[in-house]
Structures are given as structure tokens and as C-alpha cells.
C-alpha positions as CSV (number, residue, x, y, z in Angstrom):
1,X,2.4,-7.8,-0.3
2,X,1.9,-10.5,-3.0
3,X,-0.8,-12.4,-2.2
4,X,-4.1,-10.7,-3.1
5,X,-7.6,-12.4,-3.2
6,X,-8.9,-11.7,-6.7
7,X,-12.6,-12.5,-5.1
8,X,-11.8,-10.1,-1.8
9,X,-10.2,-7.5,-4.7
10,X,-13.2,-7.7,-7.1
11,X,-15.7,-6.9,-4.0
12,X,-13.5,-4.1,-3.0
13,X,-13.1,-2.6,-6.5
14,X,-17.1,-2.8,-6.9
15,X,-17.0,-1.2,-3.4
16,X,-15.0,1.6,-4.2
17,X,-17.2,1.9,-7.4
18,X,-20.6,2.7,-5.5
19,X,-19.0,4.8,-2.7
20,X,-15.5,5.8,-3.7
21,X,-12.2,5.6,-1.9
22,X,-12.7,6.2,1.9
23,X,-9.2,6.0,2.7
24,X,-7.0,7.5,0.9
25,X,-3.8,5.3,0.2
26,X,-0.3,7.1,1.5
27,X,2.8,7.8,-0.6
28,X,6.2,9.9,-0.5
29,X,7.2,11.7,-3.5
30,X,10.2,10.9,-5.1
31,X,10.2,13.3,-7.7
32,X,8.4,15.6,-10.1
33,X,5.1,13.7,-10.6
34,X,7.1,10.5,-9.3
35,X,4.9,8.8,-6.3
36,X,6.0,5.7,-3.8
37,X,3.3,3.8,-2.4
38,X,4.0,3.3,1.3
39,X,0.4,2.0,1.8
40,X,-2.8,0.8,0.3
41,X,-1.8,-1.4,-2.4
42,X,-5.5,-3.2,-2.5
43,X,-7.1,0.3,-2.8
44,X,-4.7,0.7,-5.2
45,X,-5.3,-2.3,-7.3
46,X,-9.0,-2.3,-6.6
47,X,-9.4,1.6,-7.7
48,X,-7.7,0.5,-10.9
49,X,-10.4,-2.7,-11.5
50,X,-12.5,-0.3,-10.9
51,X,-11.4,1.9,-13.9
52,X,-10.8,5.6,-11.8
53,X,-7.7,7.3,-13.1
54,X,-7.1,9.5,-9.9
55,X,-7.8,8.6,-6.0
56,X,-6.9,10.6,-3.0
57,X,-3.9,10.2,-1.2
58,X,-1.8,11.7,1.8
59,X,1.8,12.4,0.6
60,X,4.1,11.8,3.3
61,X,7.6,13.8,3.6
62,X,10.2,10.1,4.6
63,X,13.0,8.6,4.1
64,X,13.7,4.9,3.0
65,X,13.7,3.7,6.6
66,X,10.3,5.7,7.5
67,X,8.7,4.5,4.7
68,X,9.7,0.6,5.3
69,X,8.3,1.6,8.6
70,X,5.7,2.5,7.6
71,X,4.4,0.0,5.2
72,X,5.6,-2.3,7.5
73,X,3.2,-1.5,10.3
74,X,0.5,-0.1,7.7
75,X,0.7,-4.1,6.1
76,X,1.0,-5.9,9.7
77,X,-1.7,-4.2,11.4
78,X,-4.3,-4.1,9.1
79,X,-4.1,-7.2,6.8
80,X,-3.3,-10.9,7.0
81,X,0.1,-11.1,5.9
82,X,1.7,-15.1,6.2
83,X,4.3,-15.4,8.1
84,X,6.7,-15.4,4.9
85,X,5.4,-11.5,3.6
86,X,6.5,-10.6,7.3
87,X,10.0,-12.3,7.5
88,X,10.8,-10.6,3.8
89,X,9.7,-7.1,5.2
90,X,11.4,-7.3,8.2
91,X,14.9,-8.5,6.5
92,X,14.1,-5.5,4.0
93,X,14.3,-3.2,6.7
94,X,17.3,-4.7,8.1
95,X,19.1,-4.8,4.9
96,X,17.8,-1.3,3.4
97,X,18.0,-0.1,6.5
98,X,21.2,-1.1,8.4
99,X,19.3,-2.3,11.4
């Protein structure tokens, strides 16, 4: 995604602030103390306005398909993506993924 709402983020970060991360955001590790986001990017960002060092996550065992999947499905069904953030991550999937 690459479109955030700085208003929506700053109302989220303040949020997350008072009552703290409900969801935790989902990554796959990639390494000793190396994470990839697969999903939660506005927690993320908002977490970080909000000056915490450390949320929860769920680390998820995938691969570079699963994860596309993932964040694909993750970014579609739960946030207003326009229609160009959808074409780009359905030809990364086709491209990364050989689809």
C-alpha cells in the first residue's frame, strides 16, 4: 500500500496509544532478527507515531508466494485499496510468482 491517510493514521496512532495494539500485525522471518511484514502496515506506521519500540505480532512460517497471498488478501479485504494498489499486487504475484 502507498496511500495512507495522515488524518486516519494520526487517530489510529493516538488509538493505539490509549489501548494498545489489538491486532497484532503478521510477518515471516527471514533471518536472525530479520522480519517481513506480510500485514498491518498502518498498525505499523501508527505504532511508530505513536513512539512504542515493540508490538505484538504472529510470525508466520511462508514462502514468497504465501506471503504475496497473503498480503494480498490481508490488504483487499480489509482496506480501501484503488484499483491501481490492486493491479500492482496482483502483477506482483504473477511476476514473483510465476502465475
Amino acid at each position: 500500500r502507498e496511500d495512507f491517510d495522515q488524518e486516519a493514521l494520526n487517530e489510529l496512532a493516538a488509538s493505539i496509544k490509549e489501548q494498545g495494539i489489538i491486532q497484532p500485525i503478521t510477518v515471516r522471518k527471514m533471518g536472525y532478527d530479520k522480519y517481513q511484514l506480510i500485514s498491518g502496515e498502518r498498525r505499523l506506521k501508527a505504532s511508530k507515531l505513536a513512539g512504542m519500540d515493540e508490538i505484538p505480532c504472529y510470525i508466520r512460517i511462508a514462502n514468497d508466494q504465501q506471503m504475496l497471498e497473503m498480503a494480498l488478501v490481508e490488504n483487499i479485504q480489509r482496506e480501501s485499496l484503488n484499483a491501481l494498489e490492486i493491479a500492482i499486487s496482483y502483477q506482483r504475484l504473477i511476476e514473483e510468482c510465476e502465475l
